[in-house]
Each structure stands twice: as structure tokens, then as C-alpha cells.
C-alpha positions as CSV (number, residue, x, y, z in Angstrom):
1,X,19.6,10.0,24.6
2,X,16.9,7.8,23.0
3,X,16.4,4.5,24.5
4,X,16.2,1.5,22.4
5,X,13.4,-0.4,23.5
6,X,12.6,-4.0,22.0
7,X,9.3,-3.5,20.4
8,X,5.9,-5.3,19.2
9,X,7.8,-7.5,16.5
10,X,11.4,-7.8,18.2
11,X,12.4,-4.7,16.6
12,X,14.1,-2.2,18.4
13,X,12.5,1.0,18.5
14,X,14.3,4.5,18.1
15,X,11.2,6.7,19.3
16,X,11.1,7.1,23.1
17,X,6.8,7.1,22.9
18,X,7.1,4.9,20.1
19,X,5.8,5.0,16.4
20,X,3.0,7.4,17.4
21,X,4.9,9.8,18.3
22,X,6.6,10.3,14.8
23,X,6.7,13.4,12.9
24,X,4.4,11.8,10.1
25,X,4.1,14.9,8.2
26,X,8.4,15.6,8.0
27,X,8.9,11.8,7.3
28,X,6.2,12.4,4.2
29,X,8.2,15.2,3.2
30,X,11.3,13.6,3.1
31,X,10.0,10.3,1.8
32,X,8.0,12.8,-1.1
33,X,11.2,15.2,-2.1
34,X,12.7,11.2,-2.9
35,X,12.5,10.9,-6.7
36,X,12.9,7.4,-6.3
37,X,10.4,7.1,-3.7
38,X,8.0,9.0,-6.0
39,X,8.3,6.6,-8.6
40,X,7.9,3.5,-6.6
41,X,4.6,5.3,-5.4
42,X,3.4,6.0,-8.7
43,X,3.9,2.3,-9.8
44,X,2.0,1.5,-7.0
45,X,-0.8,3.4,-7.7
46,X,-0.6,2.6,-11.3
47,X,-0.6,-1.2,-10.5
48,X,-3.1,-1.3,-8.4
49,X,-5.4,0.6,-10.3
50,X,-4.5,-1.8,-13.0
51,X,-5.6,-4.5,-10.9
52,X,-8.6,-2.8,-10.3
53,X,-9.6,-2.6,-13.7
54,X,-8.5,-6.4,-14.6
55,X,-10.9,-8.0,-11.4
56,X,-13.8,-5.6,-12.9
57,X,-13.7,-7.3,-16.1
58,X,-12.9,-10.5,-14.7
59,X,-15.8,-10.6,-12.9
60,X,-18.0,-8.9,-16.1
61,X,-16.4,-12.0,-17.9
62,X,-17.7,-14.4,-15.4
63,X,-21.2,-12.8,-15.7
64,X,-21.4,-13.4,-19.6
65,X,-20.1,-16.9,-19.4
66,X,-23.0,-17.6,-16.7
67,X,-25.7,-15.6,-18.6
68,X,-24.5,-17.9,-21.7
69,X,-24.6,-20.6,-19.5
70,X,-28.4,-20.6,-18.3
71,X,-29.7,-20.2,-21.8
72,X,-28.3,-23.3,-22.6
């Protein structure tokens, strides 16, 4: 029987060692085999490597306007 112990953020917890001692590689699995969850994860990745790309030429933008700036 697992006891349900209150844990770090009020929640209770079904592992008896807590989180640490869950299967990590079966949860991935089954979280994986999840067509759903597979597309959520690839719009993640997507996103932020989307984001990624947008700060790099934000910040190559703010270089120019500076560089345009000092020859003023």
C-alpha cells in the first residue's frame, strides 16, 4: 500500500521514497509512445528554437543601430 505523504509543495505524493525513486525511463516511454505528447514536445522545441533565432537577430539589430549610432 503506498502512503500518501504531503509533499514539498502541499502535494501529496504517490511514491513511497518520493520523486527520485521514479521509473524515469518507463514514464519517458509512456509519455514518448503519446502522439499527443510528441507533438507538444516538438512545438516546444520548435518554439524555442524559434526564439532562439529571433533574440540572435535582435541583439545583431541592436549592434547595427549602435554602430549607426557612433558614426553620427
Amino acid at each position: 500500500m503506498l502512503c500518501m505523504e504531503v509533499g514539498k509543495f502541499g502535494h501529496p505524493s504517490t511514491c513511497v521514497g518520493g520523486p527520485r525513486q521514479q521509473n524515469r525511463c518507463a514514464m519517458n516511454v509512456r509519455i514518448l509512445s503519446n502522439s499527443h505528447a510528441k507533438q507538444k514536445w516538438n512545438e516546444k522545441k520548435a518554439f524555442d528554437r524559434m526564439k532562439k533565432k529571433a533574440k540572435l537577430k535582435w541583439d545583431e539589430f541592436q549592434a547595427q543601430t549602435q554602430q549607426m549610432e557612433q558614426v553620427k
